[in-house]
Structure formats: structure tokens, C-alpha cells
Legacy VTK file of the C-alpha trace (Angstrom):
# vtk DataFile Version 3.0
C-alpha trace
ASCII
DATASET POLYDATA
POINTS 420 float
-32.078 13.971 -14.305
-30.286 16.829 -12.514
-26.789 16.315 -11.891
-24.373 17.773 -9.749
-20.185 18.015 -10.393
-18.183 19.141 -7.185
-14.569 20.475 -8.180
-13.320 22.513 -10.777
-9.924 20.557 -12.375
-9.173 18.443 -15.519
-10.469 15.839 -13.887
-14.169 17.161 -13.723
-13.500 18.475 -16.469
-13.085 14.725 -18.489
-16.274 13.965 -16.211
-18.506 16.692 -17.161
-17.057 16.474 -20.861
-18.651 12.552 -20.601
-21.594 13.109 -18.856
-22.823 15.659 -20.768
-23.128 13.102 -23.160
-25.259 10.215 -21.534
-29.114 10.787 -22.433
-30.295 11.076 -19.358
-29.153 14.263 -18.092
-31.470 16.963 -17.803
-29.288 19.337 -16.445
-25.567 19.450 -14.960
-24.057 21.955 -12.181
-20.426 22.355 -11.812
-19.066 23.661 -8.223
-16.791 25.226 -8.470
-16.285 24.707 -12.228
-13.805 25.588 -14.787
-13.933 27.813 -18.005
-14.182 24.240 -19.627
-16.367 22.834 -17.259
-19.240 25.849 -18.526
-18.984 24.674 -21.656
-21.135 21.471 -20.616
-22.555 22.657 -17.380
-23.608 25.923 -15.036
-21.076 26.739 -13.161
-22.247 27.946 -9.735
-20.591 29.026 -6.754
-21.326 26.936 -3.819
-19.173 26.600 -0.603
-17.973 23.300 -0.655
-17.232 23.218 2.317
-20.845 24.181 3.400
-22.654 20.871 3.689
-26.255 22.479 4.690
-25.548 24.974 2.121
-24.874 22.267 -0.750
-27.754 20.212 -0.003
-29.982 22.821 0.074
-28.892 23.617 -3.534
-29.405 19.736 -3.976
-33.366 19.876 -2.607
-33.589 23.218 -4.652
-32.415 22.363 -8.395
-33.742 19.098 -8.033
-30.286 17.664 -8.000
-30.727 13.386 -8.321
-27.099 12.614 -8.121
-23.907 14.265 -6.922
-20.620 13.150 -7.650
-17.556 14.355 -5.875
-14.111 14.482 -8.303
-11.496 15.766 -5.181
-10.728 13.734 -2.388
-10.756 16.843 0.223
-14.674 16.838 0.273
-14.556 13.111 0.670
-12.491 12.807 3.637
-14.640 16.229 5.181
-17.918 13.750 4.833
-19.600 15.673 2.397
-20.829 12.598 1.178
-22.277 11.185 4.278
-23.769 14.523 4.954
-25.738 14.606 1.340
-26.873 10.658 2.269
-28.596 11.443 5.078
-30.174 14.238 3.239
-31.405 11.836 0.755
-29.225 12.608 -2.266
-28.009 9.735 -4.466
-24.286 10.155 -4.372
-21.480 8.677 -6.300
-18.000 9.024 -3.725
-17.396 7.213 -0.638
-18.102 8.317 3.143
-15.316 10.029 5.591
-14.802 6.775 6.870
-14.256 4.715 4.102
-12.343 7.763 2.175
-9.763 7.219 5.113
-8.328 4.610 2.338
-6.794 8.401 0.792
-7.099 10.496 3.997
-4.464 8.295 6.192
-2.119 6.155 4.643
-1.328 4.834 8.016
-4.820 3.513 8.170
-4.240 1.618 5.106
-1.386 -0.067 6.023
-2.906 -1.171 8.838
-5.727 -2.271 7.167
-3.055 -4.229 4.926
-1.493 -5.847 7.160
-4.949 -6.847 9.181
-6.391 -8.997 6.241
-3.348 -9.787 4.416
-3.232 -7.915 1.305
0.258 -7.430 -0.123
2.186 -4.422 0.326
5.455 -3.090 1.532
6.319 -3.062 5.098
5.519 0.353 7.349
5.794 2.052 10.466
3.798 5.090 11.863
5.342 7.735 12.665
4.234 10.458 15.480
7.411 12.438 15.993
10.237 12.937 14.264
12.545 11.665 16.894
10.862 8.499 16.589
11.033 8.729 12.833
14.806 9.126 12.809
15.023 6.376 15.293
13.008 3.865 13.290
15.143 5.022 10.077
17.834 2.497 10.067
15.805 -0.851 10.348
14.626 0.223 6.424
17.649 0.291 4.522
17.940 2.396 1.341
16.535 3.588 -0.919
13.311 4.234 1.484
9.831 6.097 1.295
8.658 8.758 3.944
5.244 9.415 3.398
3.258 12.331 5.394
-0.157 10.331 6.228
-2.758 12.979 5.768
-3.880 14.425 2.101
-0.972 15.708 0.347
-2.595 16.246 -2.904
-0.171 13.581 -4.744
2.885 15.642 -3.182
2.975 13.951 0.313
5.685 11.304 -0.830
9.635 11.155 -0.719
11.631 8.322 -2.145
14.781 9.154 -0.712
18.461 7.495 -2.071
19.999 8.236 0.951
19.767 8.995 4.507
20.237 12.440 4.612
17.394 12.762 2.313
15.105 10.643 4.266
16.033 12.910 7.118
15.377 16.525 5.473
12.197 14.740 4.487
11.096 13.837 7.665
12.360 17.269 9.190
9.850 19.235 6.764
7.169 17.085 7.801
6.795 17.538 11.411
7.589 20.648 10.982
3.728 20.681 10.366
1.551 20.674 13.890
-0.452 16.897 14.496
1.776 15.765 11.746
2.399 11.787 11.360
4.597 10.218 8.610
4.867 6.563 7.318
7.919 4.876 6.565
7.984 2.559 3.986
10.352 -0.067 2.359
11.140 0.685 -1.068
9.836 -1.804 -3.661
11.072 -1.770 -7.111
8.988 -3.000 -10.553
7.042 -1.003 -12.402
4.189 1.009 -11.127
0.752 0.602 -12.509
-2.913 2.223 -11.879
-6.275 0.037 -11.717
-9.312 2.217 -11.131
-12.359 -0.107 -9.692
-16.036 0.765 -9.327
-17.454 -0.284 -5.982
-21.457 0.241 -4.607
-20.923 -1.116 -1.514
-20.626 -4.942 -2.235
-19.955 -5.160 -5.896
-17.139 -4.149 -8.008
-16.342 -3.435 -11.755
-12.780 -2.757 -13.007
-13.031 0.582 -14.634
-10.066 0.874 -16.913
-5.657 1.246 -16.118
-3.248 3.727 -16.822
-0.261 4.794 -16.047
0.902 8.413 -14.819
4.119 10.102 -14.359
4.693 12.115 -11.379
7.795 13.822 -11.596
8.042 17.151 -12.890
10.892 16.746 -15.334
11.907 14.554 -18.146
13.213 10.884 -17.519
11.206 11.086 -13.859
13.781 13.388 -12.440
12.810 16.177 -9.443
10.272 16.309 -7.263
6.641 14.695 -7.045
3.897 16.342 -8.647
-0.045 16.099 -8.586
0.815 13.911 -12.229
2.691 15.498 -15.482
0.585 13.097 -17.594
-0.554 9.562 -18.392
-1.858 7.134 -20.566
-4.802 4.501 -20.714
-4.637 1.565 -20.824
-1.304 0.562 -18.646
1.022 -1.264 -21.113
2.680 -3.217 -17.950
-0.640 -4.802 -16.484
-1.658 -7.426 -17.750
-5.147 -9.398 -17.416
-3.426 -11.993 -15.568
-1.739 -9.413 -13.594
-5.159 -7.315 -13.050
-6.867 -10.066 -12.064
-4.245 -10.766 -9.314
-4.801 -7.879 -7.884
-8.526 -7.652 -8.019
-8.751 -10.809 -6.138
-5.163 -10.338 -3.725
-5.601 -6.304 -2.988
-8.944 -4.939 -4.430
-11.407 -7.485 -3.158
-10.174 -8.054 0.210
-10.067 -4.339 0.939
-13.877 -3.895 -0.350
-14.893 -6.970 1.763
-13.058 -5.590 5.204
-14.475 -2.162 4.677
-18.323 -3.864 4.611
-17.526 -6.020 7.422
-16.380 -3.026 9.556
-19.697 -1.528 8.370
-17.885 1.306 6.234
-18.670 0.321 3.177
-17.059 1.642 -0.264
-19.463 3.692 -2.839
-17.557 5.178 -5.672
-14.345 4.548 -7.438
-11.255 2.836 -5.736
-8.041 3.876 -6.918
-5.454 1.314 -6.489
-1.633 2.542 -6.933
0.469 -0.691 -7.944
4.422 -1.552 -7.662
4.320 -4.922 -10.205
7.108 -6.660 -8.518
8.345 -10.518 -9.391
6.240 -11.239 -6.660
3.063 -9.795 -8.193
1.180 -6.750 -7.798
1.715 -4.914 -4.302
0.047 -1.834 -3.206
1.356 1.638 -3.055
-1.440 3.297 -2.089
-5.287 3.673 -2.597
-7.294 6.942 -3.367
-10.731 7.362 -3.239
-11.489 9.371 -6.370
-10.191 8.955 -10.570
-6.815 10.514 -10.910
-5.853 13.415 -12.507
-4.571 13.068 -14.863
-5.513 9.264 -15.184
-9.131 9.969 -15.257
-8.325 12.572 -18.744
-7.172 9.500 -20.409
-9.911 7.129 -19.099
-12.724 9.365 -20.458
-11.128 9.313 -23.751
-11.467 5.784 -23.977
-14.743 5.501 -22.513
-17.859 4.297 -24.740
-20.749 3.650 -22.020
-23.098 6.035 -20.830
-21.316 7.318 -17.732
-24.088 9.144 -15.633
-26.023 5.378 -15.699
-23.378 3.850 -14.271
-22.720 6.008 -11.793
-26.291 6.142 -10.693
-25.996 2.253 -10.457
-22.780 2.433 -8.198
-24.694 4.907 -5.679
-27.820 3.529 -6.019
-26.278 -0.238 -5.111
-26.847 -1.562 -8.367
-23.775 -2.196 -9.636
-24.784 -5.556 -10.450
-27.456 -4.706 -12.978
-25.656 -2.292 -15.027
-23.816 -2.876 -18.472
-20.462 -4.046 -17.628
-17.559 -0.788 -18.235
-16.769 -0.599 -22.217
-13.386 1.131 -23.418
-12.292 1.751 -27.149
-9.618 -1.158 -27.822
-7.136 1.673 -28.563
-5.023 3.768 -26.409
-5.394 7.658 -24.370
-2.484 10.200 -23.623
-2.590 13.032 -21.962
0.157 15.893 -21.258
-0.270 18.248 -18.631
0.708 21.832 -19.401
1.610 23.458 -15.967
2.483 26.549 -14.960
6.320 27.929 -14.718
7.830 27.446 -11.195
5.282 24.204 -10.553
5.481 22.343 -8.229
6.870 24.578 -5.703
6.233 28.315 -6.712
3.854 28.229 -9.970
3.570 31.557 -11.486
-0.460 32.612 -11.683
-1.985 35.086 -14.170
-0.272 33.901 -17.586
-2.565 34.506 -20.860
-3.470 30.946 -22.807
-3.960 30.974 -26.683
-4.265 28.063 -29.489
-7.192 25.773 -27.627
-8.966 25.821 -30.266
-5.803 25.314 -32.701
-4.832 22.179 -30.471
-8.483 20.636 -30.547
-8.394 21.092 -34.677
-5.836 18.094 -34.877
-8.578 16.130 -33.261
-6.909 15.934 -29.572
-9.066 17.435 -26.847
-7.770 19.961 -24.019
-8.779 19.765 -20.561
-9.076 22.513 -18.543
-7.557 22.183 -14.872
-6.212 25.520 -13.203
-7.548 28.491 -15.690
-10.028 31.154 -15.330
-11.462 34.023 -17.497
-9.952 37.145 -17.153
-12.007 40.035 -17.780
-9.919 43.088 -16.535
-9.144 44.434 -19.563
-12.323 44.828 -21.576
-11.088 42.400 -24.243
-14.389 39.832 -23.696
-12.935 38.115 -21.550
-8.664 36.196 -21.798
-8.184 32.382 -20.314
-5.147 32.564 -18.086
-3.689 30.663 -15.707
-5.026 30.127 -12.573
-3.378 26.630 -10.517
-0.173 24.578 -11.213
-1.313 22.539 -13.470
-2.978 24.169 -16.098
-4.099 21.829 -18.983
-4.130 18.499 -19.621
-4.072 18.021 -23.855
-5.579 14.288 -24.473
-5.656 12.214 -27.384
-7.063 8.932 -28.353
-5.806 7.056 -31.152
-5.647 3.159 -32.114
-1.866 3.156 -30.922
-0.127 4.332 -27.765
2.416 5.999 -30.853
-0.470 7.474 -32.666
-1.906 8.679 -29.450
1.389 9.994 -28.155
1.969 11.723 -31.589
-1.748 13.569 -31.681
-1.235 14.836 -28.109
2.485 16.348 -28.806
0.782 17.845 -32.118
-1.801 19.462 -30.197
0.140 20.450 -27.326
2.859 22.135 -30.170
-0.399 24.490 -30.867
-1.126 25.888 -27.217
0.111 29.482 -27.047
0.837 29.903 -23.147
4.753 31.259 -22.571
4.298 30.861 -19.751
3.774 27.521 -19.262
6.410 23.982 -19.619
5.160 20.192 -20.104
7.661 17.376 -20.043
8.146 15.915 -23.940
8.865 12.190 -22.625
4.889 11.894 -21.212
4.239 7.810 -22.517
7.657 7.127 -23.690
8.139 4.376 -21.783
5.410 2.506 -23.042
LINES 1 421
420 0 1 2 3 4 5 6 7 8 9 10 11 12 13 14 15 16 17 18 19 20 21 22 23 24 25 26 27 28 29 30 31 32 33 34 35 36 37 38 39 40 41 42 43 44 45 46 47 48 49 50 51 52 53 54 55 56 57 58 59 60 61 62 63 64 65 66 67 68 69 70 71 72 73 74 75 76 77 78 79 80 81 82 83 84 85 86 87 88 89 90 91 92 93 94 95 96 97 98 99 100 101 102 103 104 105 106 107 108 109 110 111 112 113 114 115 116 117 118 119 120 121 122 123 124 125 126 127 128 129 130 131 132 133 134 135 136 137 138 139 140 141 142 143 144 145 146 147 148 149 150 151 152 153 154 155 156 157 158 159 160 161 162 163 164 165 166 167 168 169 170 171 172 173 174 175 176 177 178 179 180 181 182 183 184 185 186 187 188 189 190 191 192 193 194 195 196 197 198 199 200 201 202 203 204 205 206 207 208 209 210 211 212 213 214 215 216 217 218 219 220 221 222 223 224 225 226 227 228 229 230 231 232 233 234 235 236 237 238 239 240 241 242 243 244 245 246 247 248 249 250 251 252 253 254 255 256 257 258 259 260 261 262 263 264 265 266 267 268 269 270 271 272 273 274 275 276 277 278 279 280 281 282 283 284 285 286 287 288 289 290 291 292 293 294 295 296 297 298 299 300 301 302 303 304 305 306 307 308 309 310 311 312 313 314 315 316 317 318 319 320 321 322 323 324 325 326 327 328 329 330 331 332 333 334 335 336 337 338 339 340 341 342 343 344 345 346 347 348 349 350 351 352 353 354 355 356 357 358 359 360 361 362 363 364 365 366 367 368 369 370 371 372 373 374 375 376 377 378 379 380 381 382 383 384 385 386 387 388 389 390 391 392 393 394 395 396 397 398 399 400 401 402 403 404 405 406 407 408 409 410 411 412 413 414 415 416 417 418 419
């Protein structure tokens, strides 16, 4: 069958890497694609944010499945808008995507059927923000509730920081923040495959957000991770399959918004169990790296079954017993000011020690008549993953690989799985 990829980052890049190889697929589009992306699909350029345009594409190339990698084209219904054109799609609908899109949502629905998480308030204005400040204690969490592409979120030590972070957001027109109590344990990812009324666990990692060593500065979109987490247990999964997971799946159905895709389920693992951070509605980047690593099914089947509703039937979610790592390479002056335009060298190098690198913000740069350069085109640039029997061995490919990229410049933290 056709296939259709919509995004252009490491993530879809892991995806179309692992799809490429399931038998079925005839032919795979990437929109917008990658430089790594075209080595297993046609890139085209389609306006996302066009839903007549992209379903006309659909009806044209034959397209039997489209799955979405970002959450922005979630929560913009591009999904719903493909359904009703009759296109087999693997991502949630604008409604149930508001699991990502409004994290005040999801604390509501939290607190509606029960599921454990820290307590909240919503936020409209900043004066009622600064108000509500003192009933949290330190340290606390100011969250902005719309998309925030893994930025949005401020664990601040003390009150002036809480308040500069509150200041900046609403500084932003229509803006709303959350306030959150601080939990401490250690944080954990479970990824879950839902159609609607089934589920499937799909794999754990765990990422590292901040942008320098020993989790110091600010948040970032991820600096790296590794598959599977070290800290979550199968008891500890299940608990929050049946506490967290479950329960939200059910409530969606029963408010007739069901859940089609892949739930993302951030977890604090406190001594009172899992808890929920957050959800997202898509694989994480650059979680999803590692989980394709590790990965032996054939992943366009199963994600036919989850948007077809047949979760049920298909072959339970296999992963190598082993471990996945993944460093990000990012550009200098990322988060905040990442420089753009930097050449990239050694890929090739790196993927000779048996790692593989992920493309996530380059581009080919043909301005010079050379054939064509790979520079640097986003933040976060690369994402070199290895898989190896160990966490160690995996840790050690990935450094060894990343040791053989030739971008000056670009920085990646050297602590990426060190706590596991």
C-alpha cells in the first residue's frame, strides 16, 4: 500500500527508516521530509496546513494510510479532516489530541475520573496567577497550557522564578498557564497504542530535557534518551496502565472522543506510584529514535490495525531484549537562539561503527555548485542512535559515532543515559 509520513524531524525520520521496511508498502511520501527522510521515501511539498489540499494528494497517489509524527497537525484536526475523507489514519482527532493541546484540559480530565496526578490550577491572567502562587509552596511548576513544543514548562526553586515565568507567559495574547505542585521521583515515559477501545503498550524510555550536562538550564524539545526506561518496572507499568492509561482511554470513548494513535504518557514514579506529568498525543522525539531501534514487528501493519480498529487482532508489539540510546546533536545557541546554516560531515563515518543517525533539522544546500552540502537547518539537528545488548554498550556505540560527526558548529551533552 501507499503510505503517507506528515513532518520532517528525527522522529519521522525513525518512522520512515521502519516502515520502509514492513512488506507491505508499495510506496511512502514524506511531507515535508528530511534529507534522511528521501532516503526511504519521496519527499513532496504539501501544505500541511492545507487539509483539502492534503487529501486531495491522498485520493490522487492512492495514499491507504496517513500517519501524523507532530502534534501541531493533530490539534489543527488534520486527522478528522482526512477521516471524513475516507483515509485510514494513524493519530488522534482535535478533540482527543486536546490530551497535548491543553494541559488544563487534562488536569481536569484527571481530576474528573480519578487518575493520579499532581494538584493544578488554571490560570487566565497573570494577576490571578501571582495570586494563586503562594497556596503551592516551592519548588513549583508553571506550565503555559497550549503547545509549547516540549519548551512550555518551568520548574521554578523559588518565587521569583515562578514569577518571571509567569510574566513571560501572559505576555502572550489568550494566554493561560497551569500551576502545578512539584512532585519528586524519577520521571519515566510509557508510549501506548490505542484504536479507539483497545490498547497495546508500545515500549519506555527515558529522555533528558535540559540542555546541559547533569540536567542543568533550560527545557528543551529532548537532548536524548534511551529505550527501555531502567526505572519502570513491569509492576510499575502495569500500575499505570490500569491507574492513568486505561481510565483516560475509557473517559475519552465515553465522551465520544475516542483515542486512535499513540498515547504518550509522561510519568513522576513517586513512593506513591506512578503519577502523571503530562500526556502527548504523538512518539517523542527523541524517545521514538530509540524505540525504532528496538523495534522487531512490522510497523506499517500495526499501525493499519490501530486506525483501522483492529488493534485486537494484530501481533502483540515485539522489542529486541537489549537497550537504544540516542544523542541529539543541536545546533549552537539552542534552545533560545540556534545558529542555522552550519555544514555537517562524518554521517557516513558515524553509521560505519554500526550506530545509525537521524536526521531532524538539516537540509541540502546547493548554493555553491558542490552537489549539494547537508547543513543545519532547526535546533536540533541529529539524533545519533545505537542499539546494543547493554544500556553501556549502547551508550558507548552512540558516543563513538557521535565522536565521528564533523559539524563545528554544533554541541550535544556527553552525560545522555548516564543515569541509568
Amino acid at each position: 500500500m501507499n503510505v503517507l509520513l506528515v513532518g520532517g524531524g528525527g522522529r519521522e525520520h525513525a518512522l520512515a527508516w521502519r516502515l520502509a521496511q514492513s512488506p507491505g508498502l508499495m510506496r511512502l511520501f514524506a511531507a515535508p521530509g528530511n534529507p534522511g527522510i528521501a532516503t526511504h521515501a519521496e519527499c513532496v511539498a504539501l501544505d500541511i496546513a492545507d487539509h483539502g489540499a492534503v487529501l486531495d494528494f491522498c485520493r490522487s497517489r492512492d495514499v491507504a494510510l496517513v500517519v501524523i509524527g507532530p502534534e501541531a497537525p493533530l490539534v489543527a484536526g488534520l486527522a478528522d479532516d482526512l477521516r471524513e475523507g475516507g483515509v485510514a489514519v494513524f493519530g488522534p482527532s482535535a478533540a482527543a489530541a486536546r490530551l497535548e493541546g491543553s494541559k488544563g484540559f487534562t488536569k481536569d480530565l484527571c481530576a474528573r475520573v480519578h487518575i493520579p496526578t499532581a494538584a493544578y490550577r488554571r490560570l487566565a491572567s497573570l494577576a490571578d496567577a501571582l495570586a494563586a502562587l503562594d497556596g503551592f509552596g516551592l519548588p513549583v511548576v508553571v506550565k503555559a497550557d497550549g503547545l509549547a513544543a516540549g519548551k512550555g514548562v518551568t520548574v521554578a526553586a523559588t518565587r521569583g522564578e515562578a514569577v518571571d515565568a509567569l510574566s513571560a507567559l501572559f505576555q502572550v495574547p489568550g494566554a493561560e498557564a497551569v500551576l502545578e505542585r512539584f512532585l519528586s521521583g524519577r520521571e519515566a515515559s510509557l508510549f501506548v497504542l490505542c484504536d479507539g477501545a483497545d490498547i497495546a503498550a508500545f515500549g519506555s524510555a527515558e529522555d533528558h530535557k535540559r540542555v546541559g550536562e547533569g540536567d542543568t538550564g533550560p527545557n528543551t524539545g529532548g537532548m536524548g534518551a534511551f529505550s527501555p526506561s531502567v526505572a519502570l518496572t513491569p509492576d510499575l507499568e502495569e500500575q499505570a496502565m490500569a491507574r492513568i492509561v486505561r481510565p483516560t482511554v475509557a473517559a475519552l470513548a465515553q465522551d465520544g472522543t475516542p483515542f486512535v494513535g499513540v498515547l504518550y504518557a509522561g510519568l513522576m514514579l513517586t513512593d506513591e506510584g506512578p503519577q502523571l506529568i503530562e500526556y502527548n498525543v504523538r512518539f517523542g522525539d527523541p524517545e521514538c529514535q530509540a524505540l525504532m531501534m528496538r523495534f522487531e514487528g512490522d510497523l506499517l501493519t500495526l499501525l493499519l490495525a490501530v486506525a483501522q480498529g483492529r488493534l485486537a487482532d494484530a501481533p502483540h508489539p515485539r522489542f529486541a531484549r537489549g537497550a537504544a540510546l540516542g544523542v541529539v546533536v543541536a545546533a549552537r545557541g539552542y534552545p533560545d537562539a540556534p545558529v542555522a546554516g552550519g555544514a555537517i560531515g562524518g554521517i557516513a563515518a558515524a553509521e560505519a561503527t554500526g550506530a545509525r543517525v537521524f536526521h531532524a533539522g538539516t537540509r541540502a544546500d546547493d548554493g555553491d555548485g558542490d552537489g549539494g552540502r547537508l547543513v543545519a537547518s532547526g535546533g536540533r539537528v541529529l539524533t545519533v542512535t545505537a542499539a546494543a545488548d547493554t544500556l553501556a554498550d549502547a551508550r558507548a556505540l552512540a558516543y563513538r559515532a557521535v565522536d565521528r560527526i564533523d559539524y563545528p558548529d554544533g554541541f550535544h551533552r556527553r552525560d545522555i543515559g548516564a543515569r541509568g
